[in-house]
C-alpha positions, -999 to +999 in steps of 0.1 A: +697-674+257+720-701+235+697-721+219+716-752+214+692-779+205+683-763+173+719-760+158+735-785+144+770-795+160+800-777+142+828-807+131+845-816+100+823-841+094+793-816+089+785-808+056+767-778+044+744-801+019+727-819+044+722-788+069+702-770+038+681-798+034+676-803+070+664-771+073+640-775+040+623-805+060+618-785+088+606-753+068+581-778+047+570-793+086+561-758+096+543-748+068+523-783+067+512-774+103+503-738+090+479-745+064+466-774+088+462-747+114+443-719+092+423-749+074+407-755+110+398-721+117+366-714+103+369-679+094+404-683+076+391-714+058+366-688+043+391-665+037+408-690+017+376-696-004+370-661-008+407-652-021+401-688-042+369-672-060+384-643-067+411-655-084+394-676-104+370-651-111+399-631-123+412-657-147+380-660-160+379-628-168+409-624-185+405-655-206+376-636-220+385-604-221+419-615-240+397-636-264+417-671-257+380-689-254 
């Protein structure tokens, strides 16, 4: 089970610099199709405007409990 397509080729020429920011793209790609994915679900796009409220609700509520208003 050797995976070969999703490492890069070992020579001298390889350096580590580009490898890390390979793998950045990639990691950025995947989460891009995440959020895309959970913004299509209905019930997770709630979620996310539930947890949204919340927080803000939160801020609010420590802006005025602090006394920074």
């Amino acid at each position: 089970m050797n995976d070969q397509g999703k490492v890069p080729p070992e020579g001298k020429e390889d350096w580590e610099g580009f490898r890390e920011i390979d793998r950045a793209i990639a990691e950025d790609r995947l989460t891009a199709y995440s959020w895309k994915k959970i913004w299509a679900d209905p019930w997770e796009r709630r979620g996310i405007y539930l947890f949204a409220t919340l927080f803000i609700g939160f801020v609010i509520y420590v802006v005025i409990y602090d006394g920074l208003i």
